[in-house]
N, CA, C and O atoms as CSV, one atom per row, in Angstrom:
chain,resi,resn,atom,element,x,y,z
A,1,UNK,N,N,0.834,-1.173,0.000
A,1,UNK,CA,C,0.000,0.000,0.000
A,1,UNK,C,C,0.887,1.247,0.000
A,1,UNK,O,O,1.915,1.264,0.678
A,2,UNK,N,N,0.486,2.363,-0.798
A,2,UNK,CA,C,1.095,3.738,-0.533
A,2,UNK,C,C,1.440,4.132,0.180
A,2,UNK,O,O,0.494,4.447,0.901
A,3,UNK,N,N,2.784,4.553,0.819
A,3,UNK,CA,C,3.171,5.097,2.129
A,3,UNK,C,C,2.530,7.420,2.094
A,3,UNK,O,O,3.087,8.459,1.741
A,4,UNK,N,N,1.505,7.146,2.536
A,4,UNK,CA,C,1.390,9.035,2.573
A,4,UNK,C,C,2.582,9.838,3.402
A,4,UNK,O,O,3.026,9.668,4.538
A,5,UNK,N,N,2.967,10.945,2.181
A,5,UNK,CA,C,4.359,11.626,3.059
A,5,UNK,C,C,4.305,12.199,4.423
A,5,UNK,O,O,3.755,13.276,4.652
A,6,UNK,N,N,4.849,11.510,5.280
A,6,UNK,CA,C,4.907,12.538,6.938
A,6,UNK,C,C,4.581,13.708,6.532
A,6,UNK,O,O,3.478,14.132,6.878
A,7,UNK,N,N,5.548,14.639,5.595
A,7,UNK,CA,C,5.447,16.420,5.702
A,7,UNK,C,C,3.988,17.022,5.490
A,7,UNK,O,O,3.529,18.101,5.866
A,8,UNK,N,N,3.256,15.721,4.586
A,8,UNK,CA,C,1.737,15.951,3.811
A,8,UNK,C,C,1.095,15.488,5.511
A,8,UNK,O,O,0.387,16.439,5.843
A,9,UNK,N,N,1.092,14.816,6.227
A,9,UNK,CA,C,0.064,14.507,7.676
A,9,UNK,C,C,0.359,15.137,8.190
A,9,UNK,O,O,-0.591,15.249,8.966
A,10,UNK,N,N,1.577,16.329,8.713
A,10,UNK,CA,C,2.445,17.035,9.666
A,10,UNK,C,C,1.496,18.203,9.045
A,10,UNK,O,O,0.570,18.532,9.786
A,11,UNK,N,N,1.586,18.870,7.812
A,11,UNK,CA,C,0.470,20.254,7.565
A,11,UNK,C,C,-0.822,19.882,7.511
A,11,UNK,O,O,-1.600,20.835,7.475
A,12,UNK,N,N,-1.382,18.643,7.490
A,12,UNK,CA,C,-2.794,18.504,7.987
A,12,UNK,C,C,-3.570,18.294,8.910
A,12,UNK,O,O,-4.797,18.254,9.000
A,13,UNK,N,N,-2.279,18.089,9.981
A,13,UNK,CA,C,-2.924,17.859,11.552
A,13,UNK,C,C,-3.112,19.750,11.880
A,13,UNK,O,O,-3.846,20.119,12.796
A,14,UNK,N,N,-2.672,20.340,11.374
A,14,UNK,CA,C,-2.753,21.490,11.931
A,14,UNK,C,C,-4.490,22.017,12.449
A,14,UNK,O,O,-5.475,21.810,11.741
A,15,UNK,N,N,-4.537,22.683,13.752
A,15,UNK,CA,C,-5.763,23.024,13.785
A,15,UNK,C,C,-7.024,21.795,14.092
A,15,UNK,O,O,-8.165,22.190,14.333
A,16,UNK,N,N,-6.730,20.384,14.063
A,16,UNK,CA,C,-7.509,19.375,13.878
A,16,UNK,C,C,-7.937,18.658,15.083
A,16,UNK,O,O,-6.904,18.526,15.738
A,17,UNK,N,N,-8.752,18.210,15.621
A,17,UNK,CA,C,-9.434,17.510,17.136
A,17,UNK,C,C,-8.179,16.479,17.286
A,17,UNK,O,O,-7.243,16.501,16.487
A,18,UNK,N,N,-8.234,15.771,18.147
A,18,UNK,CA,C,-7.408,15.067,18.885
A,18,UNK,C,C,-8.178,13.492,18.061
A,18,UNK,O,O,-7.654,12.409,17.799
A,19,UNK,N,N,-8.905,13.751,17.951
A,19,UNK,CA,C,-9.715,12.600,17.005
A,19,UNK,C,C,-9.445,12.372,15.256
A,19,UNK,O,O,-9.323,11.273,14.714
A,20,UNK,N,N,-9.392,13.757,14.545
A,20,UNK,CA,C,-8.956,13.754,13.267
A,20,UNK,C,C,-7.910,13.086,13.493
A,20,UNK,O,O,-7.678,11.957,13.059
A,21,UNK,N,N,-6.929,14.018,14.474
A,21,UNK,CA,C,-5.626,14.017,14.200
A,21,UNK,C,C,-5.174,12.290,14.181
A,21,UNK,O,O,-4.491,11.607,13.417
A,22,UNK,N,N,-5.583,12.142,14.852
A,22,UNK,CA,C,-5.273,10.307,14.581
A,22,UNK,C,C,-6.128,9.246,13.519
A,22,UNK,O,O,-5.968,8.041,13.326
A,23,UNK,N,N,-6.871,9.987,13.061
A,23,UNK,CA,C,-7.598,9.472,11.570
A,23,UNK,C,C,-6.251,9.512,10.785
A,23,UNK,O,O,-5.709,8.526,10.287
A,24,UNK,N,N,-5.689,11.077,10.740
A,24,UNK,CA,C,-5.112,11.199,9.254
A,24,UNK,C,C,-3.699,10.760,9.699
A,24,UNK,O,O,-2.942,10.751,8.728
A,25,UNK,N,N,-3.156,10.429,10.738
A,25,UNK,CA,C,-1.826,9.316,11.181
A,25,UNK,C,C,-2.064,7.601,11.172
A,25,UNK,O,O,-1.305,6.645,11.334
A,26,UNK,N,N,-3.359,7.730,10.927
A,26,UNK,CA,C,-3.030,6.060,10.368
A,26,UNK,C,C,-3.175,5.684,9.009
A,26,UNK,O,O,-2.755,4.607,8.584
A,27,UNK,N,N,-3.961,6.833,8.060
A,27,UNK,CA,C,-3.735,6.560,6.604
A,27,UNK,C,C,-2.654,6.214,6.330
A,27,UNK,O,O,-1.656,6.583,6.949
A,28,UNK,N,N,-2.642,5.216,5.068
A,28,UNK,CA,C,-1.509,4.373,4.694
A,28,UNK,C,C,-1.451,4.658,2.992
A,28,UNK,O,O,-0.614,4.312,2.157
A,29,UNK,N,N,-2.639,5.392,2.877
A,29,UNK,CA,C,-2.852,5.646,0.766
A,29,UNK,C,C,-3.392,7.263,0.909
A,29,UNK,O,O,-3.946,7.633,1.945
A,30,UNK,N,N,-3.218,7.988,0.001
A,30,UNK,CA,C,-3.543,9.167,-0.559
A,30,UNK,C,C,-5.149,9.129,-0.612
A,30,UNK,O,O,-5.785,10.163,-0.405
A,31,UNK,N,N,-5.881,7.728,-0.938
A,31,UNK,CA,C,-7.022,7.890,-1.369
A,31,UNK,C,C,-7.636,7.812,-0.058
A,31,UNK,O,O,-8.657,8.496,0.021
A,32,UNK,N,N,-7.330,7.206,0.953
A,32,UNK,CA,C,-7.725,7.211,2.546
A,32,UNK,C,C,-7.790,8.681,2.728
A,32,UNK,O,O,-8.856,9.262,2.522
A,33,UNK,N,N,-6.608,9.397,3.141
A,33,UNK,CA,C,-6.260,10.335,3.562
A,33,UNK,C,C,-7.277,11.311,2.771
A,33,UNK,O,O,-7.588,12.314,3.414
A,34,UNK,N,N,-7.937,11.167,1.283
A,34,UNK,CA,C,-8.612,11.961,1.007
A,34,UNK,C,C,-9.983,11.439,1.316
A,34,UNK,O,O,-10.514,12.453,1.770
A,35,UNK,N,N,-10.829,10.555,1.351
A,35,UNK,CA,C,-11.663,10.260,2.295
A,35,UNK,C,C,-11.566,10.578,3.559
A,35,UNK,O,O,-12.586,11.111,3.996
A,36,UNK,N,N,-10.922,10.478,4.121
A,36,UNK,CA,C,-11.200,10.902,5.665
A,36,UNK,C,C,-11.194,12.586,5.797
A,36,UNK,O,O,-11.812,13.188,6.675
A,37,UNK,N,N,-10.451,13.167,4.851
A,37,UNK,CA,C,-10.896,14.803,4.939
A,37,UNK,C,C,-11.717,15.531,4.264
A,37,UNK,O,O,-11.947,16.740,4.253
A,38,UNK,N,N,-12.388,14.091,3.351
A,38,UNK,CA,C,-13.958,15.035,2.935
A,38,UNK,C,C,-15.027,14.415,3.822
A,38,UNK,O,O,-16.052,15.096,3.798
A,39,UNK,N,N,-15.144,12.934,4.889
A,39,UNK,CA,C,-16.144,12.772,5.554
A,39,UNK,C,C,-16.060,13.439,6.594
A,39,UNK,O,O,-17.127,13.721,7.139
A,40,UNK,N,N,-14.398,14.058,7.409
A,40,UNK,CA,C,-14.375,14.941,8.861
A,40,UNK,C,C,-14.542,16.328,8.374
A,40,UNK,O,O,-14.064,17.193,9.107
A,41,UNK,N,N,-15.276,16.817,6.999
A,41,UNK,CA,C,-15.060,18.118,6.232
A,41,UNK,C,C,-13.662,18.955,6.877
A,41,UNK,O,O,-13.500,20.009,7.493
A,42,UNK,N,N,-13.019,18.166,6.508
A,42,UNK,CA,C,-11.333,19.342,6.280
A,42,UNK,C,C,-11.406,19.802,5.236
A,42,UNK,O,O,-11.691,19.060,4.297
A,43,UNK,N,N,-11.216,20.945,5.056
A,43,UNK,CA,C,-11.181,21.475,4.087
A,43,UNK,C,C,-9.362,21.901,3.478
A,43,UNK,O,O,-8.436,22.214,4.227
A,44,UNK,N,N,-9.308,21.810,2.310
A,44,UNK,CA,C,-7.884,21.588,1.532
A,44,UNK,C,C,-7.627,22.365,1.187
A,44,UNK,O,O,-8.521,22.915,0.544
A,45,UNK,N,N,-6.244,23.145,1.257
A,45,UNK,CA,C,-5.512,23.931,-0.108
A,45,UNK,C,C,-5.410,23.273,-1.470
A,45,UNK,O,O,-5.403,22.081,-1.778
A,46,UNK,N,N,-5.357,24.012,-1.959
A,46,UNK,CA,C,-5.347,23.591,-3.740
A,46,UNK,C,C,-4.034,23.153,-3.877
A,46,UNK,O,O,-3.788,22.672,-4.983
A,47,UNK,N,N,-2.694,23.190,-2.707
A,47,UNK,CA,C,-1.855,23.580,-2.877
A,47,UNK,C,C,-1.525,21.489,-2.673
A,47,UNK,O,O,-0.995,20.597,-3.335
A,48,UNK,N,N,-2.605,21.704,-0.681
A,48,UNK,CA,C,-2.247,20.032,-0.304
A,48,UNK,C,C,-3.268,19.504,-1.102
A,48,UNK,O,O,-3.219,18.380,-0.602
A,49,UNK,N,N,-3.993,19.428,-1.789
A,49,UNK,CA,C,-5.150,18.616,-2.945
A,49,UNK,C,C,-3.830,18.079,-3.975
A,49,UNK,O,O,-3.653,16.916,-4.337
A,50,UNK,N,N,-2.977,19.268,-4.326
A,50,UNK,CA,C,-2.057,18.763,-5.533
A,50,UNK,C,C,-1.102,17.532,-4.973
A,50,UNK,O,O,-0.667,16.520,-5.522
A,51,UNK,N,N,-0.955,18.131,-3.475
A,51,UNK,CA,C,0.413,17.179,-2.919
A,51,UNK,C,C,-0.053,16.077,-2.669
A,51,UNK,O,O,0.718,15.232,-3.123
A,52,UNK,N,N,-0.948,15.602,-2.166
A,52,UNK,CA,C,-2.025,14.820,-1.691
A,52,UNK,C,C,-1.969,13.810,-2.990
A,52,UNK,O,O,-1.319,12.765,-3.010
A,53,UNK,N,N,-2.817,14.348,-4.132
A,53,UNK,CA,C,-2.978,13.515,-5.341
A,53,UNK,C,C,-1.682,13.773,-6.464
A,53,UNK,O,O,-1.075,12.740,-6.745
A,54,UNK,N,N,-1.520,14.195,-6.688
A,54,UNK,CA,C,-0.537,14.080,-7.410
A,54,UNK,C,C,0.983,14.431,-7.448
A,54,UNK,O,O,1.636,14.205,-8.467
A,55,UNK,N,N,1.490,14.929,-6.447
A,55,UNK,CA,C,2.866,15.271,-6.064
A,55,UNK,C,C,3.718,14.108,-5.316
A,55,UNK,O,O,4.429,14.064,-4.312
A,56,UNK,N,N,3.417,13.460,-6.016
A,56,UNK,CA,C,4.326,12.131,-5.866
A,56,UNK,C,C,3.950,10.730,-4.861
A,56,UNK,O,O,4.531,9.673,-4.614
A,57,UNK,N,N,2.490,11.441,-4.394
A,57,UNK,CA,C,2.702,10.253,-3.389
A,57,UNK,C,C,2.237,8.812,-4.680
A,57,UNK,O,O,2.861,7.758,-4.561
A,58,UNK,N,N,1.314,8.911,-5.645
A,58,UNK,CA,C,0.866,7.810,-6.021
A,58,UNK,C,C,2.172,7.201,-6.929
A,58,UNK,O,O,2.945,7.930,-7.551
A,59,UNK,N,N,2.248,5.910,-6.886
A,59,UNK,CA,C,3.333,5.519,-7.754
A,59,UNK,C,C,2.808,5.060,-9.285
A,59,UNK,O,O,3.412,4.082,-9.728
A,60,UNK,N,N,1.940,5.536,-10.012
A,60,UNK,CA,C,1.703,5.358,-11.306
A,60,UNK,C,C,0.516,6.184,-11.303
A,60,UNK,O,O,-0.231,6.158,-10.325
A,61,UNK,N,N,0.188,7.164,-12.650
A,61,UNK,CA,C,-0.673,7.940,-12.637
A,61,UNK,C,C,-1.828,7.239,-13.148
A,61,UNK,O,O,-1.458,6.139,-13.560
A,62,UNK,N,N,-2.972,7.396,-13.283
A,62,UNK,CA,C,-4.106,6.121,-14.001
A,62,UNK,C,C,-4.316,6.869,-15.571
A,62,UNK,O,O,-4.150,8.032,-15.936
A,63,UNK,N,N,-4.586,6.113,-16.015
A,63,UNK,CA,C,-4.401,5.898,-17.847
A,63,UNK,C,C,-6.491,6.006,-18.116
A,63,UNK,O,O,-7.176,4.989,-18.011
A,64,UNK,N,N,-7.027,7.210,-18.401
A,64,UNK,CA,C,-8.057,7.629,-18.761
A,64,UNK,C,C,-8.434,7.642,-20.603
A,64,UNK,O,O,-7.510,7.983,-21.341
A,65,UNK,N,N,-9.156,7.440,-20.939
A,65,UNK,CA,C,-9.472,7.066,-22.221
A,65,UNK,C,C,-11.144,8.246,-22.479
A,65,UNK,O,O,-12.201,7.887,-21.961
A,66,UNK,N,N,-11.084,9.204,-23.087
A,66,UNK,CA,C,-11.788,9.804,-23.272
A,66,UNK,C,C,-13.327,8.878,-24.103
A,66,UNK,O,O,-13.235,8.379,-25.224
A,67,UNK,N,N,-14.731,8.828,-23.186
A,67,UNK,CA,C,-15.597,8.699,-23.528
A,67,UNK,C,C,-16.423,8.822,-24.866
A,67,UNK,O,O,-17.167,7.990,-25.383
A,68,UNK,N,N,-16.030,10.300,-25.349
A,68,UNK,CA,C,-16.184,10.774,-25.998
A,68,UNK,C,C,-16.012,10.541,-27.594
A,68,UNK,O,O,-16.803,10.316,-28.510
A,69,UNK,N,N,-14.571,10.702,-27.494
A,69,UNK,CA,C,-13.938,10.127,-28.912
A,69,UNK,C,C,-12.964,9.056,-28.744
A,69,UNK,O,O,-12.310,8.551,-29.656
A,70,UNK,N,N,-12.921,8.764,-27.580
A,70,UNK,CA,C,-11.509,7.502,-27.392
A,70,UNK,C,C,-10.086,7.682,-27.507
A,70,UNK,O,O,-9.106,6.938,-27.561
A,71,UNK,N,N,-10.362,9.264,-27.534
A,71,UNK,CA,C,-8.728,9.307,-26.918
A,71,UNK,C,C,-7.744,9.662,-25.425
A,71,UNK,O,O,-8.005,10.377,-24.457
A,72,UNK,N,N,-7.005,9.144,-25.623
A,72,UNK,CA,C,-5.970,8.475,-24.570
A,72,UNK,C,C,-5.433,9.400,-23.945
A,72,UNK,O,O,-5.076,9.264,-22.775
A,73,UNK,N,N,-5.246,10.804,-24.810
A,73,UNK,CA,C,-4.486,12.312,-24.296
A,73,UNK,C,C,-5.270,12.733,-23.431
A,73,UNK,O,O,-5.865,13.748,-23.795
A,74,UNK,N,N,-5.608,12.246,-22.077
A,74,UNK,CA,C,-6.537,13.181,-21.389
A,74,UNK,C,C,-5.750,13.461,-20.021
A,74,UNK,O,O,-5.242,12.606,-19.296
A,75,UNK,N,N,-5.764,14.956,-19.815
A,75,UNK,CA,C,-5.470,16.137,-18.808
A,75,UNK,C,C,-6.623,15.654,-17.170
A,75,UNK,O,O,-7.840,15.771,-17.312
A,76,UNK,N,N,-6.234,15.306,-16.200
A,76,UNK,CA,C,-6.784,14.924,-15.349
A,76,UNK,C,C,-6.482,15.536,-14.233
A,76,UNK,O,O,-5.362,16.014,-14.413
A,77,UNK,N,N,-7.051,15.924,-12.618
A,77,UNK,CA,C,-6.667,16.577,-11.764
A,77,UNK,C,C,-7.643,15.788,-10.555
A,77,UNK,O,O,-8.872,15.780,-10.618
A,78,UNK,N,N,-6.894,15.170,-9.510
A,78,UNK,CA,C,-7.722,14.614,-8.434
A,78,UNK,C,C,-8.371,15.593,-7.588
A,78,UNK,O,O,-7.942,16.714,-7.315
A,79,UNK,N,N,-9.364,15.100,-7.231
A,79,UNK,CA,C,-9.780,16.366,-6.095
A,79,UNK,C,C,-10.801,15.266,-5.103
A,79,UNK,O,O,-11.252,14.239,-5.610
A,80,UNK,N,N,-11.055,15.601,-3.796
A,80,UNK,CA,C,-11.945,14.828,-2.859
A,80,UNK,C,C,-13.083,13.721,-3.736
A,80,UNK,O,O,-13.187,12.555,-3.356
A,81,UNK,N,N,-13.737,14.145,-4.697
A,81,UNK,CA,C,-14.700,13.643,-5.323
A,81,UNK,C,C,-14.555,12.864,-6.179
A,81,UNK,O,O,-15.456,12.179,-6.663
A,82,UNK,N,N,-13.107,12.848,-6.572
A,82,UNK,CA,C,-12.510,11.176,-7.502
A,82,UNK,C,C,-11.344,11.793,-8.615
A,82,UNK,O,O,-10.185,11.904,-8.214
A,83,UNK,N,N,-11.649,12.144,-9.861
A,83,UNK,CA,C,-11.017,12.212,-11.040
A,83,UNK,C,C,-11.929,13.614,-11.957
A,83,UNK,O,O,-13.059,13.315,-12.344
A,84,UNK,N,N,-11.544,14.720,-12.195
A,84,UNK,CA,C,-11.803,15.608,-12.986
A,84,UNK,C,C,-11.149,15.662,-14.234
A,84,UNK,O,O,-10.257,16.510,-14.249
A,85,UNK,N,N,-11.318,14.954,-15.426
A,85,UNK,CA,C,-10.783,14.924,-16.569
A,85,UNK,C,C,-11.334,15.821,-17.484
A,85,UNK,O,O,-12.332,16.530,-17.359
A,86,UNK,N,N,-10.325,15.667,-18.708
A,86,UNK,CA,C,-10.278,16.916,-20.000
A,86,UNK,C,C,-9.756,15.988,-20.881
A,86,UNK,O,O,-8.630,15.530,-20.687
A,87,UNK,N,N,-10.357,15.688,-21.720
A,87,UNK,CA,C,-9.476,15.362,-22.974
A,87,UNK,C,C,-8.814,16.357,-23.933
A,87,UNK,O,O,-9.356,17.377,-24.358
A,88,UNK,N,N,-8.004,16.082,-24.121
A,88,UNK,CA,C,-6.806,16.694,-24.845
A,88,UNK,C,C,-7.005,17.074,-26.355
A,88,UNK,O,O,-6.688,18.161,-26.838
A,89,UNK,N,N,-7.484,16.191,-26.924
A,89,UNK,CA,C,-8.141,15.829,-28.166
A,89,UNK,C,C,-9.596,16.798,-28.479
A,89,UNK,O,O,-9.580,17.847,-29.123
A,90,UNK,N,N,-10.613,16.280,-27.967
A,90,UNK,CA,C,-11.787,17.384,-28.283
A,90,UNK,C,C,-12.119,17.980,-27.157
A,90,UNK,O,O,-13.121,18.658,-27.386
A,91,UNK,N,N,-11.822,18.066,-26.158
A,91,UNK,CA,C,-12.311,19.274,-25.266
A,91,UNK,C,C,-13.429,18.505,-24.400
A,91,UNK,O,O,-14.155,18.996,-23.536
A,92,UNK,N,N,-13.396,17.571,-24.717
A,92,UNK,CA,C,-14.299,17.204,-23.238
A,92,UNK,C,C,-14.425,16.764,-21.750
A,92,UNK,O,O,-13.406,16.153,-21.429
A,93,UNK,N,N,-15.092,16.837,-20.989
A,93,UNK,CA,C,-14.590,17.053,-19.779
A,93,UNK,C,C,-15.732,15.885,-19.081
A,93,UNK,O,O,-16.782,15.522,-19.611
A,94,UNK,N,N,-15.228,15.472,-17.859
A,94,UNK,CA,C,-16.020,13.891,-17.077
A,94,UNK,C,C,-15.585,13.873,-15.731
A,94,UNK,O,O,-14.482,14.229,-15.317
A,95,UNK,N,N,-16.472,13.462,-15.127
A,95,UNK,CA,C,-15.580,12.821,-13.654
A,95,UNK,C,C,-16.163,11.283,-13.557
A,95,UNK,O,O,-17.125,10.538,-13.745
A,96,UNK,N,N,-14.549,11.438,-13.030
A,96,UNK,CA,C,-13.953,10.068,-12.612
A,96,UNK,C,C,-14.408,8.904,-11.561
A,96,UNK,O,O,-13.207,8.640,-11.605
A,97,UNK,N,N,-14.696,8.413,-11.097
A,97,UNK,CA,C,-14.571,7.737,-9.354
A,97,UNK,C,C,-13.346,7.307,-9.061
A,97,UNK,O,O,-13.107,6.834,-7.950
């Protein structure tokens, strides 16, 4: 399973109950850690959303295939709610789970 970076749980305990705070120290995946701060409504920087999902913690990015026209070039951005995609190709846009 994904190890989530200490420095990423160290700026999210900030401010947090004595109860969060040990929610988001036993996540072990990015996708935990983002479940547990949209069901305790933590609310995110755009900054830890990026670090969170895509700043290295996942070790392979997921391979999206546009609905639309079937192409493969698609622009994606995680956020609490799953997968916000763009295809590259015609401009269309989907979410993910």
């Amino acid at each position: 399973m994904e190890r989530v970076r200490d420095s990423v749980k160290k700026e999210l305990l900030k401010g947090l109950s004595e109860e969060q705070v040990a929610k988001v120290k036993a996540c072990k995946s990015h996708e935990e850690l983002l479940a547990i701060a949209k069901k305790e409504g933590i609310e995110l920087t755009d900054e830890q959303l990026e670090t969170i999902s895509g700043g290295g913690l996942c070790t392979s990015a997921p391979a999206f295939t546009c609905p639309k026209c079937d192409s493969g070039n698609v622009k994606w951005k995680r956020d609490v709610n799953g997968y916000m995609c763009e295809c590259k190709h015609c401009g269309y846009e989907w979410m993910e789970d």
